[in-house]
C-alpha positions in Angstrom: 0.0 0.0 0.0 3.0 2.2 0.7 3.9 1.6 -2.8 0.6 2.9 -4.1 0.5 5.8 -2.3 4.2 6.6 -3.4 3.0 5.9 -7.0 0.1 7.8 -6.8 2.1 10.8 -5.2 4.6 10.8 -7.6 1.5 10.8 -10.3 0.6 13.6 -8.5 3.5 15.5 -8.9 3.8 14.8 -12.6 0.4 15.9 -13.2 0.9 19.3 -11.1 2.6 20.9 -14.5 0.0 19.8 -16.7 -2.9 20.7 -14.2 -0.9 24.1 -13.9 -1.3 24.4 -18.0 -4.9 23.3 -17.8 -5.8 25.9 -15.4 -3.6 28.6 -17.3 -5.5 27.7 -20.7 -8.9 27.9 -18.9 -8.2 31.5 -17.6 -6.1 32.8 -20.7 -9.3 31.4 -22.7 -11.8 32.9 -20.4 -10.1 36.4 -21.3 -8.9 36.2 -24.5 -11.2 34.4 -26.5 -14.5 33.5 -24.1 -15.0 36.9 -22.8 -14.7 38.8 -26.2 -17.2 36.1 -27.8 -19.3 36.3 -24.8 -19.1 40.5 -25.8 -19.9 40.1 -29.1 -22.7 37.7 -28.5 -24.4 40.3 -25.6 -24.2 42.8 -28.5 -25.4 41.2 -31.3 -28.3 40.1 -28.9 -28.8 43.6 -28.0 -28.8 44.8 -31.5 -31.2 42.2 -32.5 -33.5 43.0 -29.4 -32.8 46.6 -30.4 -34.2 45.8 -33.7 -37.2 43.8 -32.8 -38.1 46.7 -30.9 -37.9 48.9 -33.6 -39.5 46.5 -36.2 -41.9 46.7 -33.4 -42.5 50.0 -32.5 -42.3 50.6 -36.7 -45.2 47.9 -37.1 -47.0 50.2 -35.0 -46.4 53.1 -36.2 -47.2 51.7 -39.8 -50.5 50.4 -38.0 -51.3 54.1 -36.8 -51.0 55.7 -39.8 -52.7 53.0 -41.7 -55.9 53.3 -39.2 -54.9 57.1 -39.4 -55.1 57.0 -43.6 -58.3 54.7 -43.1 -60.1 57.0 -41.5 -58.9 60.3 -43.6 -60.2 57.6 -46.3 -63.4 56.7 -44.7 -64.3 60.8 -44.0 -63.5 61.7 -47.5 -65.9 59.0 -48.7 -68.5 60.1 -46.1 -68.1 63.8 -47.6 -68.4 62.5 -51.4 -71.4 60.6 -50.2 -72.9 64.2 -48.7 -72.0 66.1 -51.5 -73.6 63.5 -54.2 -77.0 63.6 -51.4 -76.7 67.6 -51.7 -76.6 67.4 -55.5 -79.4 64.5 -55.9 -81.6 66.8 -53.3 -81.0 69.8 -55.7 -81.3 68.2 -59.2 -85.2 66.5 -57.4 -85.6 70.4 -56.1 -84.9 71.5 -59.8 -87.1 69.2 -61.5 -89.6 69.3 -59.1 -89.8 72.7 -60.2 -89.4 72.7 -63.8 -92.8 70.2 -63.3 -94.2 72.7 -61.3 -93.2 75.5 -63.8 -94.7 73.4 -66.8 -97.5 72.4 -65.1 -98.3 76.4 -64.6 -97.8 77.2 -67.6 -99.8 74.0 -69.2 -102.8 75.6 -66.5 -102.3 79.1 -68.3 -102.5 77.7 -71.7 -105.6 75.4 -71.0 -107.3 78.6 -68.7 -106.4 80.9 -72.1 -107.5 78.1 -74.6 -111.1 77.9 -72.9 -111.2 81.5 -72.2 -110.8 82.0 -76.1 -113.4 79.0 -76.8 -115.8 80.6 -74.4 -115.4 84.5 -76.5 -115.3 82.1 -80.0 -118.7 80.8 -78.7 -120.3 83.5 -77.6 -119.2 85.4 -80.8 -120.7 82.3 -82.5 -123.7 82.6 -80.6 -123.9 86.1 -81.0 -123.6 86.0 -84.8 -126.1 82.8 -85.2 -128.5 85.0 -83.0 -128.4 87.5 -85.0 -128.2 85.4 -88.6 -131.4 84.0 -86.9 -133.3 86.7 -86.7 -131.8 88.0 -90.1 -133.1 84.2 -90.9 -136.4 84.2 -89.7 -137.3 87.6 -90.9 -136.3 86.2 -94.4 -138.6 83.3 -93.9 -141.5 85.0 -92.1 -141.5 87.5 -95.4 -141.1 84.8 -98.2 -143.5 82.9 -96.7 -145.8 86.4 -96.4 -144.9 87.2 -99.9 -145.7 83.6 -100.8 -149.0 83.7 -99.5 -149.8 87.2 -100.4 -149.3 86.0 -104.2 
C-alpha cells in the first residue's frame, strides 16, 4: 500500500505541471477568447432586441397611420357621399320645379285656350243669333210674300 501511495504521489507531482497548464489555458481562454465572444454575443443580442423593438415600434407606427389614412379615407368617402346627397336633393328640387313651372304654364294655356273657346262661342252665338233673326225675318216674309201672291 505504501507503494501505491508513493506511485500515486509521484503521479501527483507529474500531473501538477499539466494541471498548472490546464488551469492557465482555462483563464487565458476565459479572457482572451470567451470573454470577447461572450461581448460580441451580448451585443449582437442587443442589437437584435434593439431591432425587434424597432421593427416593433415601426409595425406600430405603420399600424397608426394605416388606421390614421383609413379614416382620412373613410371621411372623405362620407363627404363625397354628402355632397352626391346635396346634388341629388338639388337636381329633385330642380325638376320638381321645372314640373311645377310646366305644369303652370300647361294651366295658363288650358285657362287661355277655354277663355278664347268661351269669346269664339259667344261670338258664334252672337252672330247665329243674330243670322237667326236675319233668318227668320227672311222666312217670315217669303213665306208672307208667298201667300200674299
Amino acid at each position: 500500500m505504501d507503494a501505491t501511495l508513493h506511485s500515486l504521489g509521484t503521479l501527483l507531482l507529474q500531473s501538477i505541471p499539466t494541471l498548472l497548464l490546464v488551469i492557465l489555458l482555462n483563464i487565458y481562454l476565459q479572457v482572451v477568447f470567451f470573454k470577447p465572444l461572450n461581448k460580441v454575443l451580448k451585443q449582437r443580442s442587443d442589437a437584435t432586441k434593439g431591432a425587434r423593438e424597432a421593427a416593433e415600434a415601426s409595425a406600430r407606427r405603420a399600424a397608426d397611420k394605416t388606421a390614421e389614412y383609413e379614416g382620412a379615407l373613410q371621411q372623405a368617402r362620407a363627404e363625397i357621399y354628402k355632397e352626391q346627397e346635396e346634388l341629388r336633393r338639388k337636381w329633385l328640387a330642380e325638376q320638381t320645379r321645372l314640373i311645377e313651372k310646366a305644369r303652370t304654364r300647361a294651366h295658363e294655356a288650358l285657362h287661355t285656350a277655354k277663355t278664347s273657346i268661351e269669346g269664339d262661342a259667344s261670338t258664334a252665338k252672337q252672330d247665329l243669333q243674330a243670322q237667326s233673326e236675319s233668318l227668320a225675318e227672311q222666312i217670315s216674309s217669303m213665306i208672307l210674300q208667298g201667300s200674299a201672291s
